[in-house]
Structures are given as C-alpha cells and as structure tokens.
N, C-alpha and C positions, 0 to 999 in steps of 0.2 A: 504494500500500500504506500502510496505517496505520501511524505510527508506534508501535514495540513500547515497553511499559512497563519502566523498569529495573526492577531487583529491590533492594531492599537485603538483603542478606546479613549478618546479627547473632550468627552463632557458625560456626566451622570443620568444623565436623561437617554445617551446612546447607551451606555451599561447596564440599566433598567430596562431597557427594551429587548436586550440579546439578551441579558438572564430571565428575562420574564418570558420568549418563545423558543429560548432552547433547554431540551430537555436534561444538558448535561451540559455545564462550563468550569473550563479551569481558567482561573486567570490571576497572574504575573502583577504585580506591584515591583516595580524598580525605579532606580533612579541611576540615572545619563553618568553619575561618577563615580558607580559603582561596578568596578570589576566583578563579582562574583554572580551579579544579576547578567551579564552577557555570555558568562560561562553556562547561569541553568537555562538562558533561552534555547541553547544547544537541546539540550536535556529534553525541555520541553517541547521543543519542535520535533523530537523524536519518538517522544511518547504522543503527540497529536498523531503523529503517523502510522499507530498502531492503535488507536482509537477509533469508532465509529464516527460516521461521515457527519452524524449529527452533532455529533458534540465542538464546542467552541472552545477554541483557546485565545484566550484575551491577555491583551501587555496593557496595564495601565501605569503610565508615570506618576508619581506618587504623588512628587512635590508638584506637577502641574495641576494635576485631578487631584487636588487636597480634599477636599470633598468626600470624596469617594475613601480615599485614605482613613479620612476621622470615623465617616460613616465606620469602616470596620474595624479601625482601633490598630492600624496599619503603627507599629512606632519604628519598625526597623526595616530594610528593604534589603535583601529578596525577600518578598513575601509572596503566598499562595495560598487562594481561596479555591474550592473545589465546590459548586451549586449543584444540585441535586433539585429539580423540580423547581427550581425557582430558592431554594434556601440551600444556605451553607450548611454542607455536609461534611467537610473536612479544612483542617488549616494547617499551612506546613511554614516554618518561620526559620529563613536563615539559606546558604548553598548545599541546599541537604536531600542530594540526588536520587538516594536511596528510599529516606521518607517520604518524597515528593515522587517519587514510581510507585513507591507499597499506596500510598495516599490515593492518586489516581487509576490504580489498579484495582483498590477494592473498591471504589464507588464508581469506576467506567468498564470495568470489566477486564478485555485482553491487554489493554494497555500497558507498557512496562516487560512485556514477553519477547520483544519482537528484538532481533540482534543490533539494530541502530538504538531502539534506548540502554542497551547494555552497551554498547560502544561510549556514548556519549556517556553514561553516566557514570564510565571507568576512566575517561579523560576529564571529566567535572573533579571528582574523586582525587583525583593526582596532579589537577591543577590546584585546588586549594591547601593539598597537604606539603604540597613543593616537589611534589615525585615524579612531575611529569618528566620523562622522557628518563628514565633514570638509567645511570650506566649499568653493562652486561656482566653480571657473577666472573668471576675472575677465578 
C-alpha cells in the first residue's frame, strides 16, 4: 500500500470537520524547531501506509494552531492524538516510535505490521539515541 499523505491542518474549524467525518484520525502536533517531530513524520507516514484508506493523518503546528494545542493540553511537541469516532482514543507524548505504532495499531488495526513502519521506526529509534549509522562489531 502507498504510503498516505499527511495533511497539514491550518485553522480548528478545518480539524473539527476531518475529525468529525473521519472515522479514524491520527494526528501530529509539532513544531518547525523541533528535530525529533521531522524524524516521527517519517514514522508516521509509514504507519498511514499501512492503515486503511479511510483513516486520516493530520500535522498540526502547535504554536501556529495554539488553539487546537490548548484545546488538548498539547504542552510538549511531538505530540499524538489518535480519534476514534470522533473522540480521543489514545495519546502518545514525546519521539516514541514504538508507543506511537503499539498506539495506532490497537485502535486502526494492521497498522505498524507492514516492513516500512518497522524500517522507519528502527531509524526514528537510532536517530534519537545517537546510534544511527553505528560502526560494524570488530
């Protein structure tokens, strides 16, 4: 399956209407000077790809959409809401590739199975622990 395109979401009245007619949304709080919010978009975009067609993944910027931020008490970014029928069904707080796969995998189903969110969230994983690219056992 294709990996599905986020959405950026730019005012609350657009994020009220995609969570109010889709039956499944994850969606991204970040912020522009945050490295470790560009490393889960990876993640994320990996796990939409192994999700059903209907489900949404949304990027909202935090500090632009404050709003929306306060509304869920948003205080640290990377953050992740996970809607289920229109209510938050799950929250995942921080670059935490693994909880944000289990997260979206038990409330969208196959998601998190498929070999690009295990790639991506094995490079997520080794980029914030500093391991990335680590030299070869000697």
């Amino acid at each position: 399956m294709t990996a599905a395109k986020l959405e950026d979401v730019k005012t609350p009245a657009e994020f009220d209407a995609i969570v109010a007619a889709a039956p499944a949304v994850v969606v991204h709080f970040w912020a522009t000077w945050c490295e470790p919010c560009g490393h889960m978009d990876r993640v994320l975009e990996a796990l939409a790809g192994d999700c059903s067609p209907t489900a949404r993944f949304l990027r909202v910027e935090a500090e632009e959409v404050d709003d929306l931020a306060e509304r869920y008490d948003v205080s640290a970014v990377p953050h992740f809401l996970i809607f289920k029928d229109g209510k938050v069904a799950a929250a995942v707080e921080g670059a935490d590739a693994p909880a944000l796969t289990t997260a979206v995998t038990t409330h969208l189903g196959d998601a998190g199975t498929g070999p690009s969110t295990r790639a991506a969230g094995a490079a997520v994983a080794a980029a914030v622990t500093g391991t990335l690219d680590p030299a070869p056992p000697a």
